[in-house]
C-alpha positions as CSV (number, residue, x, y, z in Angstrom):
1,X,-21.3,3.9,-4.5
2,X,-19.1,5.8,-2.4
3,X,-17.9,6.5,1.3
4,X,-19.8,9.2,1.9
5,X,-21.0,13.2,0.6
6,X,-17.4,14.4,0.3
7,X,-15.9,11.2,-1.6
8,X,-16.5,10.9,-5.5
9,X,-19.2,8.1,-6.3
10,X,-17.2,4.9,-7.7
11,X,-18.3,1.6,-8.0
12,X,-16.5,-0.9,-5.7
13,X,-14.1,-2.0,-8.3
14,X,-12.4,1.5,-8.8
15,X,-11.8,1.6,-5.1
16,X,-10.5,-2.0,-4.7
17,X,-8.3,-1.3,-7.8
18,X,-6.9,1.7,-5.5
19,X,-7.1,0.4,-2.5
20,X,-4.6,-2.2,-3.9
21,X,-2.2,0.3,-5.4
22,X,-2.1,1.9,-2.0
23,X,-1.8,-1.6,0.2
24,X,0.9,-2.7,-2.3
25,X,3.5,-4.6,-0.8
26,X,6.0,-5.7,-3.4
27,X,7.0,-9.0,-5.0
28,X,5.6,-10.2,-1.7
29,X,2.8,-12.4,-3.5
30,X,4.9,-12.9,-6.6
31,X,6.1,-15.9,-8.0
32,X,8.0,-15.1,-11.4
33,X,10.1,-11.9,-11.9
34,X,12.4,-9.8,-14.2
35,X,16.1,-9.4,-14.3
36,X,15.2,-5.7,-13.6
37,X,13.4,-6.7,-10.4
38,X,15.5,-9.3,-9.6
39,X,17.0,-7.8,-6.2
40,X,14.0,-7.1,-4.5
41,X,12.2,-9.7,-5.4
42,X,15.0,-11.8,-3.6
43,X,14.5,-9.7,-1.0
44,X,10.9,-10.4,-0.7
45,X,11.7,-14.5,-0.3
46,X,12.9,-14.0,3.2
47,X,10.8,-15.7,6.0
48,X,8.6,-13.1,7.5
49,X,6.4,-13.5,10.8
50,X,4.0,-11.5,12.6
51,X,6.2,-9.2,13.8
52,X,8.3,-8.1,10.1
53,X,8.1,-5.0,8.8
54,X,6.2,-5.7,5.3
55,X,3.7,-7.0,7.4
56,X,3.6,-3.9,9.9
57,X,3.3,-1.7,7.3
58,X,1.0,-3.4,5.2
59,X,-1.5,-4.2,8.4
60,X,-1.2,-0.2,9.5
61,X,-2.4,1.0,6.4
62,X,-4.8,-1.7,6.8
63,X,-6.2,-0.3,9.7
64,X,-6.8,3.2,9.3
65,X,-7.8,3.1,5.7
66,X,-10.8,0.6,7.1
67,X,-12.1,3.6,9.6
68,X,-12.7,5.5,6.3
69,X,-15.8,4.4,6.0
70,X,-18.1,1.2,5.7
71,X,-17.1,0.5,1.9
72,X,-13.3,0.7,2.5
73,X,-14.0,-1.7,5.6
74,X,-16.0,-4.2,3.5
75,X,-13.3,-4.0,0.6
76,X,-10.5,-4.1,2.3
77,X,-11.3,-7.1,5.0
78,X,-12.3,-9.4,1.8
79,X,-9.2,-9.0,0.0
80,X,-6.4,-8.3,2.5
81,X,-7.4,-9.8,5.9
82,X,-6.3,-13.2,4.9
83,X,-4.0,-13.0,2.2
84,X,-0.5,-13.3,4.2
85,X,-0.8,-15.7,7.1
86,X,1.9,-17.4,8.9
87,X,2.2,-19.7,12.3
88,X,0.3,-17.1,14.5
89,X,-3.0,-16.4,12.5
90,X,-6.0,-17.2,14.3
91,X,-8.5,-19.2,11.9
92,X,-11.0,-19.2,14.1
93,X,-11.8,-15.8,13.4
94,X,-12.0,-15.6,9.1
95,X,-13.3,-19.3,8.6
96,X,-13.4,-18.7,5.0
97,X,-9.7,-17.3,4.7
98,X,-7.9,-17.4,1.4
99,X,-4.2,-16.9,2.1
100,X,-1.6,-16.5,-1.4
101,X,1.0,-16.5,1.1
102,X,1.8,-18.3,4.4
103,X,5.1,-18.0,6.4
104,X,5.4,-21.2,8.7
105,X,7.6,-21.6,11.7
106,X,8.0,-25.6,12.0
107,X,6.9,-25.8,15.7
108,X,4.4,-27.4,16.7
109,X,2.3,-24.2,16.9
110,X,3.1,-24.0,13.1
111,X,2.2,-27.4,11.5
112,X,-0.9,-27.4,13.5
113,X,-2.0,-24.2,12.1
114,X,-1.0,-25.8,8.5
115,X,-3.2,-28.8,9.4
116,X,-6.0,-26.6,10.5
117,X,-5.6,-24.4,7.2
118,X,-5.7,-27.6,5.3
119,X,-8.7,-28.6,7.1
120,X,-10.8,-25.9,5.6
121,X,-12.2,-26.5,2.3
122,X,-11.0,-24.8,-0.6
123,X,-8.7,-22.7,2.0
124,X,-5.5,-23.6,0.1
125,X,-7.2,-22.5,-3.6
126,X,-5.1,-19.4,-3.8
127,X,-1.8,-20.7,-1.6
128,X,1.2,-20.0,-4.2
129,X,3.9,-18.9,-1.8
130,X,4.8,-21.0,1.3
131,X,7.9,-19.8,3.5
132,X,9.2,-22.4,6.0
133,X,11.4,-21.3,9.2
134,X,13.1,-24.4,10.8
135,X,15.7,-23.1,14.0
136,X,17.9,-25.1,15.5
137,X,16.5,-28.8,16.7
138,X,17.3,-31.3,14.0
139,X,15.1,-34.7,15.1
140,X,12.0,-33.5,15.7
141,X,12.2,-30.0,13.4
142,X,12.6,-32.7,10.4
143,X,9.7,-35.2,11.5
144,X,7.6,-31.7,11.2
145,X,9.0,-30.9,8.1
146,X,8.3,-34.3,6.4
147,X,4.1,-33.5,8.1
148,X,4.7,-30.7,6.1
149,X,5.8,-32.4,2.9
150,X,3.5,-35.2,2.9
151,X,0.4,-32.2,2.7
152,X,1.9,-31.1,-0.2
153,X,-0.8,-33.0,-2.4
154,X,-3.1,-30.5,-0.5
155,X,-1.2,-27.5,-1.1
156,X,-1.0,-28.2,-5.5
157,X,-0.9,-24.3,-6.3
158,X,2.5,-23.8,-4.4
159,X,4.8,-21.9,-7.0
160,X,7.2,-20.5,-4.9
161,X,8.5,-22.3,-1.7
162,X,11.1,-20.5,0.8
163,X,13.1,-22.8,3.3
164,X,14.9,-21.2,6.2
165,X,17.2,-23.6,8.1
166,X,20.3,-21.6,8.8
167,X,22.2,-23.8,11.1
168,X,21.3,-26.9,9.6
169,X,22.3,-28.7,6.3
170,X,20.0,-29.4,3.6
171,X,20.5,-33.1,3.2
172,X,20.3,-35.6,0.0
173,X,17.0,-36.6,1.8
174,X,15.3,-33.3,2.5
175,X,16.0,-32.2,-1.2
176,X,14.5,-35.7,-2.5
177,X,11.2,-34.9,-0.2
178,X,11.1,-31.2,-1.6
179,X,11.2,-32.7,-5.3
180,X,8.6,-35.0,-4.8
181,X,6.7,-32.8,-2.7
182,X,6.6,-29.7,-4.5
183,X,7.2,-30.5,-8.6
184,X,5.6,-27.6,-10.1
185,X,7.9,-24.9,-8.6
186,X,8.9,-21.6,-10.2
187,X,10.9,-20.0,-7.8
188,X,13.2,-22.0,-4.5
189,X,14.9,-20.4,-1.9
190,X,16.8,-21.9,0.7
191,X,19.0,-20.3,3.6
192,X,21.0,-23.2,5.1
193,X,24.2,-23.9,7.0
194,X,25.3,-26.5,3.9
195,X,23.0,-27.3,0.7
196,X,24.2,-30.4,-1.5
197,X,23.2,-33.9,-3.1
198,X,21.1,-34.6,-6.0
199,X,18.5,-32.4,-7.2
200,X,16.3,-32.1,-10.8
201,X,13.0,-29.5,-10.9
202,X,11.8,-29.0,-15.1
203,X,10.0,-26.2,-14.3
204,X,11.9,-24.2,-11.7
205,X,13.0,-20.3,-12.9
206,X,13.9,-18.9,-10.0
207,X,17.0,-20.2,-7.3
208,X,18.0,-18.2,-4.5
209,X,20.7,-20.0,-1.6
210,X,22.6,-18.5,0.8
211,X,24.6,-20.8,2.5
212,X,28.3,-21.7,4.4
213,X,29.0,-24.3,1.5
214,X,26.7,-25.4,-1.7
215,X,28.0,-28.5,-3.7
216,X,25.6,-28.3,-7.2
217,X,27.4,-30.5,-9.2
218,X,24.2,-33.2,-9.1
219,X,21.8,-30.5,-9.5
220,X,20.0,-29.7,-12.6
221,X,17.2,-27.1,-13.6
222,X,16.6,-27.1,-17.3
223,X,14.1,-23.9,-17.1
224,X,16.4,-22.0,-14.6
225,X,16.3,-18.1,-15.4
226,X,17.5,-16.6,-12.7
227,X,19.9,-17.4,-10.1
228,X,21.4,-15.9,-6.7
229,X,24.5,-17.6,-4.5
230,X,25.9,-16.0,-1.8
231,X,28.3,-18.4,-0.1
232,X,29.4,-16.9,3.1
233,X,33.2,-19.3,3.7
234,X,35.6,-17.7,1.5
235,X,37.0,-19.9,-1.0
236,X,40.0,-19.0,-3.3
237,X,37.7,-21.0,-6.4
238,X,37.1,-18.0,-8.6
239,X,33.5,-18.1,-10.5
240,X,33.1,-20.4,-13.2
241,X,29.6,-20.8,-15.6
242,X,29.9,-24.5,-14.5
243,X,28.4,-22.9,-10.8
244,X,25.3,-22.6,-12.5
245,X,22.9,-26.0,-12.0
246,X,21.2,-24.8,-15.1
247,X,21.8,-24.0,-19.2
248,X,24.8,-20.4,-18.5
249,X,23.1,-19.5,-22.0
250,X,19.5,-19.0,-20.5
251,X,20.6,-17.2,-17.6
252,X,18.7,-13.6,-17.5
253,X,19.7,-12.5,-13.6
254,X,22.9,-13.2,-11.4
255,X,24.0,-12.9,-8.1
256,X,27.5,-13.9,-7.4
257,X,28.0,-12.9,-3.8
258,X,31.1,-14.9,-2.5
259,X,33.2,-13.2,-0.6
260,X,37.3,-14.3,-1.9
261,X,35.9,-15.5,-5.4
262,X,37.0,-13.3,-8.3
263,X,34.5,-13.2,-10.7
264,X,36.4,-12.8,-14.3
265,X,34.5,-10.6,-16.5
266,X,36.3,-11.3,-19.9
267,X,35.2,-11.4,-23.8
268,X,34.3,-15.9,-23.0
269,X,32.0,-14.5,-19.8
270,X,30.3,-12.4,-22.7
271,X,29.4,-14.8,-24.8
272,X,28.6,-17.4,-22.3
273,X,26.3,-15.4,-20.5
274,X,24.7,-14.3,-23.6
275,X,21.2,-13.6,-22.1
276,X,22.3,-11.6,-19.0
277,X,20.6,-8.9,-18.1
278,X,21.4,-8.3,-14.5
279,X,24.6,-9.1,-12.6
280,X,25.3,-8.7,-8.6
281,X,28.5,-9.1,-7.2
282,X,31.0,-8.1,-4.7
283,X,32.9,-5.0,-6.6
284,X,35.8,-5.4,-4.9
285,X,36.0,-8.8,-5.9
286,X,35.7,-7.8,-9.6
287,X,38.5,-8.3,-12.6
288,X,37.0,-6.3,-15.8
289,X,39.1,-7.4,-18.8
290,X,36.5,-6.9,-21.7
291,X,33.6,-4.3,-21.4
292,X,30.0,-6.1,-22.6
293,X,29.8,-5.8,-26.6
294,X,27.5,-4.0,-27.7
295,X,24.3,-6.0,-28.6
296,X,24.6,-7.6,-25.3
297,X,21.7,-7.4,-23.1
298,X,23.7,-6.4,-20.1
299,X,21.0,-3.5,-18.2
300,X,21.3,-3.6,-14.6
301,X,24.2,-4.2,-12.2
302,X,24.0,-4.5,-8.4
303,X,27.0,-4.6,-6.1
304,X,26.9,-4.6,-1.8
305,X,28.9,-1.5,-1.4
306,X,28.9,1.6,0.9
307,X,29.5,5.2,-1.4
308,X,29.9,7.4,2.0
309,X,32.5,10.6,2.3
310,X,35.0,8.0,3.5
311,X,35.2,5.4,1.2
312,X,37.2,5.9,-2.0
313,X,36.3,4.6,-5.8
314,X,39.7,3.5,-6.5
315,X,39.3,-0.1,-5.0
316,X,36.0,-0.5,-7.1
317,X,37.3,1.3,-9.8
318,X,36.6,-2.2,-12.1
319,X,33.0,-1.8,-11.2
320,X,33.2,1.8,-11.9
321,X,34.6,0.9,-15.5
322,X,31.9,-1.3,-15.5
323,X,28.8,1.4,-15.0
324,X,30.2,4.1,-17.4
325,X,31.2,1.4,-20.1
326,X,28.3,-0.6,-20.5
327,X,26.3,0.9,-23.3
328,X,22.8,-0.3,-22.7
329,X,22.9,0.1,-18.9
330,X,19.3,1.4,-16.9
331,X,19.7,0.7,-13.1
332,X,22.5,0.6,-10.8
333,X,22.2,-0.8,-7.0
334,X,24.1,0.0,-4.2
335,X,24.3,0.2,-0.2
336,X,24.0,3.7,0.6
337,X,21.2,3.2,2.8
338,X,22.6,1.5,5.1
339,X,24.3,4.5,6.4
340,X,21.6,7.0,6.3
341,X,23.1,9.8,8.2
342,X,26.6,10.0,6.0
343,X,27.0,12.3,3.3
344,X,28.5,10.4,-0.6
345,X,31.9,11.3,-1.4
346,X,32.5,13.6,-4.0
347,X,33.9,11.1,-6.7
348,X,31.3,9.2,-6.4
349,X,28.9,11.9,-6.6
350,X,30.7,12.9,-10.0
351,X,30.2,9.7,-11.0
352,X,26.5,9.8,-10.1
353,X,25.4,12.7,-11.7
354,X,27.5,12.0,-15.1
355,X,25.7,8.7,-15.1
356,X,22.3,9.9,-14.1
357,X,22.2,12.3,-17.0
358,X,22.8,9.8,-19.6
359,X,19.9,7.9,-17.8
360,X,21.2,5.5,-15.7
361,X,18.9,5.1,-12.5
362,X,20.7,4.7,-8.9
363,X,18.9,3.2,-6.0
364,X,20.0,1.7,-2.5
365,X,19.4,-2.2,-1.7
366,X,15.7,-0.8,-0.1
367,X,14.5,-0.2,-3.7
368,X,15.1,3.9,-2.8
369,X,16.1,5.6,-5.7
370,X,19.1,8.2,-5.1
371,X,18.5,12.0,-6.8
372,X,21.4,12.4,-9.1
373,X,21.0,16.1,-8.8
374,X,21.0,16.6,-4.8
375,X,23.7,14.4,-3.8
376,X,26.5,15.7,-1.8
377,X,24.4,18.3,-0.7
């Protein structure tokens, strides 16, 4: 089979295999992760509507790859079309749509596009990632929510469930719903102006909040893996393992962003977080007292930083002990690209290239990976 004289002849699963490689939009349709992955997949949680730029890209591609020929039309409208939906999509035109993603906007516009999607037999068989927006309008945003909850039963293959309510709290009530609603989650993500009260998931890996204030003390998550905080009041607290709603010991990816807590890296943070493989935090905010011994599992470190011409190493320098002291460490993350246009200083592109030659990969918080050898150039 093929598109026509000048394309090889391939049977239609060689070209859906790379028509996937080439529409691949990552972690966006995942559900589990690895400490290695751990940033972008967080990334990938966020709410996204039509007019996001995963989807942009994804749905451009989209289009001029089907006006290659009829086969690349055929394959590509039966496996992308209606795999990421959200409030806007238009069932009408793919009634037998098969969405592993929806993002949701709780308006009215939203839950009745839910209840249509519902409608439709066998249309929530693949559904394993729902993302839920909810602005600012408290009564009737949370009698939408709970229509959303009580469909739940319909929507059984939910594994990972994002929950954007920025400027409003994430009450004792809401959480009870979301643990009877959705039991059999892997991954939970909630943005929210305050998130506390009682909360237990068994089977929950993943937990990503972003919040003003979180109070976790009543929350448990036996089978928690991987866990990101980022409380944006500062606090004089400094981190403690007891943060952690889950067993420190199991703990493979974290993400302390708090801005005013000093996370104590120390020979007791070692050994507590025995299976850590990647750590995130502020650098600034950073007291190194004992390096990682060396059969931890310490391998990739992430920290919200800006290496420009203008901004010295010397109030990072922990974080810089950190990287070239850390024996088993692959991947280092940092914010460079958020000032395209600005040349790295020069001690940090010493720093760079030292560490890239023993193998340690750089990359900016877009996933782009920074060339050791070019920098400064």
């Amino acid at each position: 089979m093929s598109c026509d004289a000048m394309q090889p002849e391939l049977p239609p699963e060689i070209w859906a295999i790379i028509i996937d490689h080439v529409l691949y939009v990552p972690h966006v349709f995942d559900s589990t992760c690895e400490p290695a992955e751990f940033l972008f997949f967080k990334n990938s949680r966020a709410f996204h509507n039509a007019v996001n730029w995963p989807k942009i890209n994804m749905n451009s591609d989209k289009v001029r790859m089907k006006q290659v020929c009829s086969t690349w039309r055929t394959l590509i409208t039966s496996r992308y079309s209606t795999r990421w939906i959200d409030s806007r999509y238009d069932l009408s035109s793919a009634p037998a749509v098969r969405p592993k993603r929806a993002d949701i906007e709780i308006t009215g516009e939203g839950v009745l596009m839910l209840e249509r999607l519902l409608a439709i037999p066998g249309a929530t068989s693949q559904l394993s990632i729902l993302s839920i927006k909810q602005d600012y309008s408290p009564t009737l945003h949370t009698v939408r929510l709970g229509a959303v909850f009580d469909r739940a039963r319909d929507m059984s293959t939910i594994r990972s469930l994002t929950y954007d309510t920025t400027f409003n709290s994430v009450s004792s009530d809401t959480l009870g719903s979301l643990q009877r609603s959705f039991d059999s989650l892997k991954c939970l993500s909630i943005r929210a102006h305050r998130v506390g009260g009682l909360f237990h998931l068994p089977s929950l890996e993943i937990l990503i909040l972003d919040a003003e204030s979180c109070e976790l003390d009543q929350w448990w998550l036996p089978s928690l893996r991987h866990f990101s905080i980022d409380i944006r009041i500062d606090t004089a607290t400094p981190y403690s393992s007891s943060q952690i709603p889950g067993p420190v010991q199991n703990i493979r990816s974290l993400m302390f962003l708090s801005a005013g807590k000093l996370m104590v890296l120390d020979k007791s943070f070692w050994e507590e977080h025995r299976s850590l493989e990647f750590l995130g935090t502020y650098a600034s905010w950073l007291a190194l007292i004992d390096v990682p011994p060396n059969n931890h599992p310490l391998a990739h470190l992430y920290s919200p930083i800006w290496i420009t011409s203008d901004t010295s190493a010397l109030p990072f320098i922990n974080f810089v002990d950190l990287i070239t002291q850390t024996g088993k460490l692959q991947t280092v993350g940092i914010s460079n690209g958020r000032f395209p246009g600005k040349k790295i200083g020069d001690k940090w592109t010493v720093l760079l290239k030292k560490e890239g030659k023993r193998g340690v990969r750089f990359y900016d918080d877009a996933g782009v990976a920074l060339d050791y050898m070019n920098l400064g150039e």
